[in-house]
PASEBA-1860 file (N, C-alpha, C; in nm, 3 decimals):
! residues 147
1> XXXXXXXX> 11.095/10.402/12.375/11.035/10.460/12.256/11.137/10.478/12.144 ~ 11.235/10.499/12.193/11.375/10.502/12.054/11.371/10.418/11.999 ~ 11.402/10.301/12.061/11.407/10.141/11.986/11.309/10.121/11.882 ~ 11.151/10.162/11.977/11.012/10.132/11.841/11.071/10.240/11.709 ~ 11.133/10.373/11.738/11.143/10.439/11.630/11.261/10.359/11.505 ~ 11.339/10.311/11.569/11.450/10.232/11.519/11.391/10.122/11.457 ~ 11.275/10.061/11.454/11.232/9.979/11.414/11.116/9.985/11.325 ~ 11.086/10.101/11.249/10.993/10.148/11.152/11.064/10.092/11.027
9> XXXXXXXX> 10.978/10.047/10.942/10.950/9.999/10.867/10.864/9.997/10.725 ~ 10.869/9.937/10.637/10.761/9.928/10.524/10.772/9.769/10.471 ~ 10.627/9.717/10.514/10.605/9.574/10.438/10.534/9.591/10.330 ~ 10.492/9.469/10.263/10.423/9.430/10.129/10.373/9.256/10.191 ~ 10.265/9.244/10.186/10.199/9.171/10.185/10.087/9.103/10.095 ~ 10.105/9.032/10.011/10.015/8.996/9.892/9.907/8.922/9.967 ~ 9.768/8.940/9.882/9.627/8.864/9.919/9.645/8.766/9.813 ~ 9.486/8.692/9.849/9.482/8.606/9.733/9.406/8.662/9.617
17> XXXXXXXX> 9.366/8.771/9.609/9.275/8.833/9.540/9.320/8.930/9.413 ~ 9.455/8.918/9.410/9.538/8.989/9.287/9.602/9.141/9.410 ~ 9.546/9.154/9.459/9.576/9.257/9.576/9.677/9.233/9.665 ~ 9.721/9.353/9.762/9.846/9.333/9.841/9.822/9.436/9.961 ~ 9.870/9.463/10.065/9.841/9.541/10.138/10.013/9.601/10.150 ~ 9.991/9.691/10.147/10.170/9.830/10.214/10.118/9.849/10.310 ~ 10.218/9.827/10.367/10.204/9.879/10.509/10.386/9.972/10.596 ~ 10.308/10.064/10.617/10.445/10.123/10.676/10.483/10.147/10.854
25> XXXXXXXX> 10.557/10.099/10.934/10.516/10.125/11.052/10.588/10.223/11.062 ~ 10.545/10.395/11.142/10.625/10.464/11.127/10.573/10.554/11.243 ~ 10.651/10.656/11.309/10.643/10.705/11.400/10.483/10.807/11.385 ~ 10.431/10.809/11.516/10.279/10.843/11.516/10.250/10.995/11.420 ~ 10.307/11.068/11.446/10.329/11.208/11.381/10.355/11.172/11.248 ~ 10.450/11.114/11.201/10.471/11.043/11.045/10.324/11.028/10.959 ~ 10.300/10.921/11.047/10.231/10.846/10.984/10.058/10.946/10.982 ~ 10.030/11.027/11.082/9.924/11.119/11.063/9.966/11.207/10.987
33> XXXXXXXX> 10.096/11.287/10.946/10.072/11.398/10.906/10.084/11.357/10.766 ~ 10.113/11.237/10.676/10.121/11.128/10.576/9.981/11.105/10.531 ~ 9.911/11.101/10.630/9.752/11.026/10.620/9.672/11.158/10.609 ~ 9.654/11.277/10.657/9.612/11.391/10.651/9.645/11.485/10.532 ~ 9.750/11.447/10.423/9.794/11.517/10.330/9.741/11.444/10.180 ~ 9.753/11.348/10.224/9.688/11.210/10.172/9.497/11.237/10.132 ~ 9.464/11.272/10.273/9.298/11.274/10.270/9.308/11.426/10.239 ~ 9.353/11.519/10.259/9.333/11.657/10.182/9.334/11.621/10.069
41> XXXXXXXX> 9.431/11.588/9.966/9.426/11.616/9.831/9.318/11.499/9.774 ~ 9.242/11.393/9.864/9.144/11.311/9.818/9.024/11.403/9.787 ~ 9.058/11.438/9.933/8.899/11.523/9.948/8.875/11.678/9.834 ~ 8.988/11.698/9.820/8.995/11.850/9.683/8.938/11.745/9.587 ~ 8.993/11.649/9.555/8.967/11.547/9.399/8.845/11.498/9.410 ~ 8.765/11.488/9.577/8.641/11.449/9.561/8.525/11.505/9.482 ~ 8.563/11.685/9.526/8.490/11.722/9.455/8.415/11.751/9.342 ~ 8.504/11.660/9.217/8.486/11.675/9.111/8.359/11.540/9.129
49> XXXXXXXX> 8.325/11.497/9.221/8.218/11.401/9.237/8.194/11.264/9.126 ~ 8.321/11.191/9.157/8.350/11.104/9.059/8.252/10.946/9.127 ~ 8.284/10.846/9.031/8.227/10.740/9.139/8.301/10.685/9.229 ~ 8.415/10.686/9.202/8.499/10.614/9.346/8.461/10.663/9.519 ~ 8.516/10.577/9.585/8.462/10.607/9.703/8.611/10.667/9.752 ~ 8.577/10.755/9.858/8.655/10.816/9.895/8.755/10.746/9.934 ~ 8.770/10.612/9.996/8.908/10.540/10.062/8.962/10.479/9.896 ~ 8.908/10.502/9.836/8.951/10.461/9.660/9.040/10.569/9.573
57> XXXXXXXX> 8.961/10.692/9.619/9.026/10.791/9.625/9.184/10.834/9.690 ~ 9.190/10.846/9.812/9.293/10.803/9.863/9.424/10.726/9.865 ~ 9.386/10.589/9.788/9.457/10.474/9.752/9.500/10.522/9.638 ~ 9.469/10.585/9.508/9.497/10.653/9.419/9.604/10.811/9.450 ~ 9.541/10.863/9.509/9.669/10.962/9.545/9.789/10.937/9.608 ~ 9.777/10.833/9.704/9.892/10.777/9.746/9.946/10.725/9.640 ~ 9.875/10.639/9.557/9.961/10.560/9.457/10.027/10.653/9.362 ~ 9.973/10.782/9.356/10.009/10.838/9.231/10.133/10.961/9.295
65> XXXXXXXX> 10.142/10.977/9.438/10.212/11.063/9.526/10.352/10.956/9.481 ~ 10.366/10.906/9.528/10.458/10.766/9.535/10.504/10.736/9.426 ~ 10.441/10.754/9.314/10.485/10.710/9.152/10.569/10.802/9.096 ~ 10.534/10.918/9.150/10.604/11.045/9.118/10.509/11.119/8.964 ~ 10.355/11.051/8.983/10.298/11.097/8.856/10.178/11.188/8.954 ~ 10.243/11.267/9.044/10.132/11.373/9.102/10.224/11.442/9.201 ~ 10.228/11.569/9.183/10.298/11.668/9.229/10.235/11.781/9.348 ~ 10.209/11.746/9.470/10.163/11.827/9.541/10.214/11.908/9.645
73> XXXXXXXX> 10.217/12.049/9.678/10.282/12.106/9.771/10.162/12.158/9.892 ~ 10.078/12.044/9.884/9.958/12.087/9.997/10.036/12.076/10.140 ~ 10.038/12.199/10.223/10.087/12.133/10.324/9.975/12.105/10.443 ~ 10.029/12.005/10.517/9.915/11.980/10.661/9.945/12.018/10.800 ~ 9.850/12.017/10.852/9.881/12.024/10.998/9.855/11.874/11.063 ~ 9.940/11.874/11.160/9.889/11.793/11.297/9.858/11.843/11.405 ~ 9.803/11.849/11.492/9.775/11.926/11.635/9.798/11.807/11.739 ~ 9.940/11.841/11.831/9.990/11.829/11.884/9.937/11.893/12.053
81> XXXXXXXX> 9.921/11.850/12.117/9.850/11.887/12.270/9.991/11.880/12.382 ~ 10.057/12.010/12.405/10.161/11.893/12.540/10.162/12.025/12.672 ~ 10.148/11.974/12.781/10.133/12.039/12.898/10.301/12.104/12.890 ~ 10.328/12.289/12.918/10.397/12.343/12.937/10.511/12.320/12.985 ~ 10.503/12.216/13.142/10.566/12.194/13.239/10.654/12.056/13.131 ~ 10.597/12.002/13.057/10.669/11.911/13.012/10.747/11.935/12.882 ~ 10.707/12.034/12.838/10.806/12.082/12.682/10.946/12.143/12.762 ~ 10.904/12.232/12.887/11.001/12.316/12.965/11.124/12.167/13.038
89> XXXXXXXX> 11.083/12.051/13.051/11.140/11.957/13.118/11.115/11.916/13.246 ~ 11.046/11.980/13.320/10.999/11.978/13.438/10.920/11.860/13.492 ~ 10.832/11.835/13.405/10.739/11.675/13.432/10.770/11.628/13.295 ~ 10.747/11.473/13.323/10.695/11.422/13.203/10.600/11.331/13.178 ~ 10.466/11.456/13.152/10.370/11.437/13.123/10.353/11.413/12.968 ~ 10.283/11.274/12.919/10.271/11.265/12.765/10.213/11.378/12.687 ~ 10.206/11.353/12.560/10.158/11.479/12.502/10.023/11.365/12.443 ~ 9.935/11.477/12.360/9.830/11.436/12.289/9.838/11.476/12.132
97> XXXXXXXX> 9.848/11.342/12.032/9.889/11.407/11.893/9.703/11.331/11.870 ~ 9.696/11.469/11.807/9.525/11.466/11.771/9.514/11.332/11.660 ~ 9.389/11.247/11.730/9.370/11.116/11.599/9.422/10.981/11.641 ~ 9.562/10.992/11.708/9.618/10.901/11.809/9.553/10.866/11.924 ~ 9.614/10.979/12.025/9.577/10.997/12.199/9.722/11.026/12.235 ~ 9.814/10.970/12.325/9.912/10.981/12.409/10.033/10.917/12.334 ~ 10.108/11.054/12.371/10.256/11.020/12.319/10.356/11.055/12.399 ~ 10.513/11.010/12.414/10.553/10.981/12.512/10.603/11.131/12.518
105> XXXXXXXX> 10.649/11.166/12.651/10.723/11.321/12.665/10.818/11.374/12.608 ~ 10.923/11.249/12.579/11.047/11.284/12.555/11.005/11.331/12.373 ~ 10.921/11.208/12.317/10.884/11.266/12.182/10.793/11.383/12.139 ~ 10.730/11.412/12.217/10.675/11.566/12.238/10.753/11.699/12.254 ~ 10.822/11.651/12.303/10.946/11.742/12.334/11.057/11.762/12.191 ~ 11.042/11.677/12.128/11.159/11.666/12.038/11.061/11.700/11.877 ~ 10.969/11.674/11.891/10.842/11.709/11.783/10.858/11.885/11.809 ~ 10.836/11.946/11.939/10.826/12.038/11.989/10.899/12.144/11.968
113> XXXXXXXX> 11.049/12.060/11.945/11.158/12.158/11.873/11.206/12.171/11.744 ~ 11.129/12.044/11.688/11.182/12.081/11.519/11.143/12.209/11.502 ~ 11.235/12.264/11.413/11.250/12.441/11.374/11.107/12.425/11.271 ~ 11.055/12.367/11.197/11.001/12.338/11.125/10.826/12.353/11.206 ~ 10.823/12.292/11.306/10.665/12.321/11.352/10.582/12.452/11.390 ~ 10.510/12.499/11.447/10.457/12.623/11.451/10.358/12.592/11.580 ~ 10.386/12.686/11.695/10.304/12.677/11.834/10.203/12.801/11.809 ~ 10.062/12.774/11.872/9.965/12.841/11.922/9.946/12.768/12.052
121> XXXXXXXX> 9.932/12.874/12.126/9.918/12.869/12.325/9.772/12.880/12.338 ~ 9.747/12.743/12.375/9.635/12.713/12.447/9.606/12.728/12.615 ~ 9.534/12.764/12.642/9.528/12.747/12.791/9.376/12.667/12.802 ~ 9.394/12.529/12.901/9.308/12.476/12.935/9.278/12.410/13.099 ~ 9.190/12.419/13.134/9.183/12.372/13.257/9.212/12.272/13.313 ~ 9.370/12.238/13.395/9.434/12.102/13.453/9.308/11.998/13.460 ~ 9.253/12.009/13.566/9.099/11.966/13.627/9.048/11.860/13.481 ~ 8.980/11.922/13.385/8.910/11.877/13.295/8.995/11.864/13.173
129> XXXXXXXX> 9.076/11.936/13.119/9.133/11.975/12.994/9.052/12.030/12.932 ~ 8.950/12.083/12.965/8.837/12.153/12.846/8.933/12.263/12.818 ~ 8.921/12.326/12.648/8.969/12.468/12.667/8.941/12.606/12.698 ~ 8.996/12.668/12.770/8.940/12.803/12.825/8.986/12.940/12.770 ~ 9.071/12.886/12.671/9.169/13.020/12.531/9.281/12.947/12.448 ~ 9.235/13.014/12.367/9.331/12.979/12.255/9.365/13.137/12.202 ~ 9.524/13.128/12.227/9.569/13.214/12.144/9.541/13.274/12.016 ~ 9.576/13.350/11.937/9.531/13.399/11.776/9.709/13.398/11.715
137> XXXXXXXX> 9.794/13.412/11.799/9.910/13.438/11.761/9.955/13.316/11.734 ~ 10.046/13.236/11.608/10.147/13.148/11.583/10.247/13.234/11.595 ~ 10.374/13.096/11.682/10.549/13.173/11.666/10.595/13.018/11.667 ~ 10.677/13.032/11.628/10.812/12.937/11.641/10.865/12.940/11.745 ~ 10.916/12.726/11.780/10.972/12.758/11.928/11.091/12.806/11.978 ~ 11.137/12.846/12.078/11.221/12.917/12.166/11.359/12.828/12.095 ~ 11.471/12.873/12.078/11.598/12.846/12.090/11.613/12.756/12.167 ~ 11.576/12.786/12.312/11.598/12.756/12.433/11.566/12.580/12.438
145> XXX> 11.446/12.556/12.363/11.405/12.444/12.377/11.473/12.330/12.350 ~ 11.573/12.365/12.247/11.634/12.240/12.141/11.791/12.205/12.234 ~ 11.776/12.314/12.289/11.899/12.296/12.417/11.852/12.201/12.497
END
């Protein structure tokens, strides 16, 4: 999984249609929490109920995020899923980054300790994964972890 991270990227690809496609390959968390900050500030601008369609929308805030002619401090979430036993080191069981599916342990783990993220403790049933509680409390993770 290091190597794929080592190997992110941004292409440009021209159509024949006056159009081009960007494309960025970038680590899964990147690239959702990019795409989710992206569709927030579409979806605030939707409301002014313009005619563009919403993925038009989008293409415009990116373009205009990027140009440096739109200034936003919206911040987003990602929700991140990872079994206890594997943030602690114990197994390594993948994690679940919501929108994806499965991500590898070691990068769960390291997502897990940026000082920067924010944990709420879920408890869900091994068996099914359904959830059976969710905390009310956010904290920041343990010291301990980044060790």
């Amino acid at each position: 999984m290091r190597e794929c991270r080592k190997a992110r990227r941004v292409e440009l690809r021209f159509t024949e249609d006056g159009m081009a496609d960007l494309c960025a390959y970038l680590p899964a968390d990147t690239a959702c929490a990019i795409y989710a900050r992206v569709d927030a500030i579409a979806k605030s601008d939707n409301s002014r109920r313009d005619e563009r369609s919403l993925d038009a929308i989008r293409a415009d805030v990116f373009t205009e995020l990027l140009l440096g002619k739109r200034h936003s401090y919206r911040k987003v979430q990602i929700h991140v899923t990872v079994p206890v036993s594997t943030l602690f080191g114990a197994r390594d069981l993948p994690g679940d980054l919501e929108g994806h599916g499965p991500i590898p342990a070691d990068i769960a783990r390291e997502m897990a300790a940026d000082p920067t993220c924010t944990w709420r403790r879920l408890l869900t049933d091994p068996a099914t994964g359904q959830l059976l509680e969710m905390g009310r409390q956010r904290y920041k993770p343990p010291a301990q972890l980044g060790d």
